[in-house]
N, C-alpha and C positions, 0 to 999 in steps of 0.2 A: 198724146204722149206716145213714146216710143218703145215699143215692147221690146225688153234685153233678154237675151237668153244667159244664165249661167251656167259656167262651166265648174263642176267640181274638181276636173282633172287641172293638176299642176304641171308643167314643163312636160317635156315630150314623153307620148304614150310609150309604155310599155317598159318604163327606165329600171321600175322593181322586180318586173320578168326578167330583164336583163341581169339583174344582179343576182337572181335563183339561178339563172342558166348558169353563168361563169363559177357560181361556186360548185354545181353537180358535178361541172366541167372537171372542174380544179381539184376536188375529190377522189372525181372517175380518173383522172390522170395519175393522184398519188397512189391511189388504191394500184390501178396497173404497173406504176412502178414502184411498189414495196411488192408485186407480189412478182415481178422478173427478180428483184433481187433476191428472193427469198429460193424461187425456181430456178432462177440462173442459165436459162437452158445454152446457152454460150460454153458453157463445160461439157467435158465429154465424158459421159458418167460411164459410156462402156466400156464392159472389163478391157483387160488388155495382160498382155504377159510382159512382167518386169523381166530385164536381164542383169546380170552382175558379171564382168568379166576381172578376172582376177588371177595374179601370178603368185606362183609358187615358185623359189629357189629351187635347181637343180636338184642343188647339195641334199633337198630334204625329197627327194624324189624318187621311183624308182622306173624300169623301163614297162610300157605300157603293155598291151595286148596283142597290139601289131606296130610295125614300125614309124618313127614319128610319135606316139603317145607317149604319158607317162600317167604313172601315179602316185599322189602322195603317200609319203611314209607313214602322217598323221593325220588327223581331225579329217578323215575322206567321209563323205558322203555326211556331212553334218546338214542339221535341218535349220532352214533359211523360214523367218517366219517375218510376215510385216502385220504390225498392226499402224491404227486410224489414233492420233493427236490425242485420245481418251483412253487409248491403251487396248481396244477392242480387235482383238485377234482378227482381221480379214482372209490373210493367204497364206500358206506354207508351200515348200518344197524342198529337198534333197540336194545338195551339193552332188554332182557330176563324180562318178570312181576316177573317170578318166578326164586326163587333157591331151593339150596337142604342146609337142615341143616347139619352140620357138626357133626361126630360123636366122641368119645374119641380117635381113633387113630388121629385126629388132633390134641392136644395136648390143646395150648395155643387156638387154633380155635375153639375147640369145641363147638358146640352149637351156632355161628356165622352161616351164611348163605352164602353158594358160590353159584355165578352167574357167570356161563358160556358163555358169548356174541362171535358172529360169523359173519364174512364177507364173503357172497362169491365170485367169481369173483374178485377176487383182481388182476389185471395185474402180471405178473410175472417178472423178469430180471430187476425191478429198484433198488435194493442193497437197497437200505435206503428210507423209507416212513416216514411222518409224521401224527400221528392219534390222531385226537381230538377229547371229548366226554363231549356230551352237551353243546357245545357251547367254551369250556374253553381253556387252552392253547395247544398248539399241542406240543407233545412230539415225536422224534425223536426213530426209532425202525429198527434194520437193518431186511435184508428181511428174514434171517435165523431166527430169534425170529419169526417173523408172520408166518414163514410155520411149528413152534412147534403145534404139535398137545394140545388139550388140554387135554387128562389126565397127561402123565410128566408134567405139569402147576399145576395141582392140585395135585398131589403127591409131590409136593415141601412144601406144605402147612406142612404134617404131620412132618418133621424138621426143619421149621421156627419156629420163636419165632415174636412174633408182633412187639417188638421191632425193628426187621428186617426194620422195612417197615415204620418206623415214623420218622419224620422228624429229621435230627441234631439242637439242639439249639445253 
């Protein structure tokens, strides 16, 4: 008679190692990405200084400190403050005394006054701040707008129309 050998193993070695590997696999992959999303590092969390460029009427103006400026009659040097989606105060700063009068390439702005106002240290990676100036309501600004520099701010002026910017009835 013929001596058989038995085998215990069924179908091909190592098929339930294979099935530990892929799911450690599958784990170590979700684990690394719940934890980029959570890190995010694709954001750029450094400060940065927000600008706000903003006209003031003429009519409410008066003549600067040297020629070419002006300054407002009212609300001058009001304090500009952003907080974070939770309400948590981040950055403040001062509205500028002075602006710079506008010249004929602004058009309808001409001869109005732009004041250029600036944050520095503003945190980085919150998407969406809230900035309120002088006290009054907080308006809603994603984090792409506060990291525009302020000249393209003020070259927008020379193809607006004031209309632009008044309120609908």
């Amino acid at each position: 008679m013929e001596d058989k050998q038995v085998s215990l193993n069924k179908g091909p070695q190592g098929r339930a190692g294979g099935y530990r590997t892929a799911m450690v696999a599958g784990t170590a992959t979700i684990a690394v990405g719940i934890g980029l999303a959570a890190w995010q590092p694709w954001l750029d969390r450094d400060p940065f200084t927000m600008y706000e460029v903003g006209i003031q009427e003429a009519q409410y103006t008066v003549p600067g400190s040297s020629p070419g400026t002006c300054v407002r009659t009212e609300a001058s040097e009001e304090e500009r403050v952003i907080y974070d989606e939770d309400g948590e105060r981040l950055a403040s700063g001062r509205d500028p005394k002075e602006g710079e009068v506008l010249g004929p390439e602004f058009g309808e702005f001409a001869g109005d006054c732009l004041f250029i106002s600036h944050i520095d240290n503003v945190p980085g990676g919150k998407g969406t701040y809230l900035v309120q100036w002088g006290g009054g309501t907080r308006s809603k600004y994603s984090e792409e707008d506060m990291r525009e520099p302020a000249e393209p701010q003020k070259e927008r002026f020379k193809t607006k129309r004031k209309s632009d910017f008044k309120p609908e009835e």
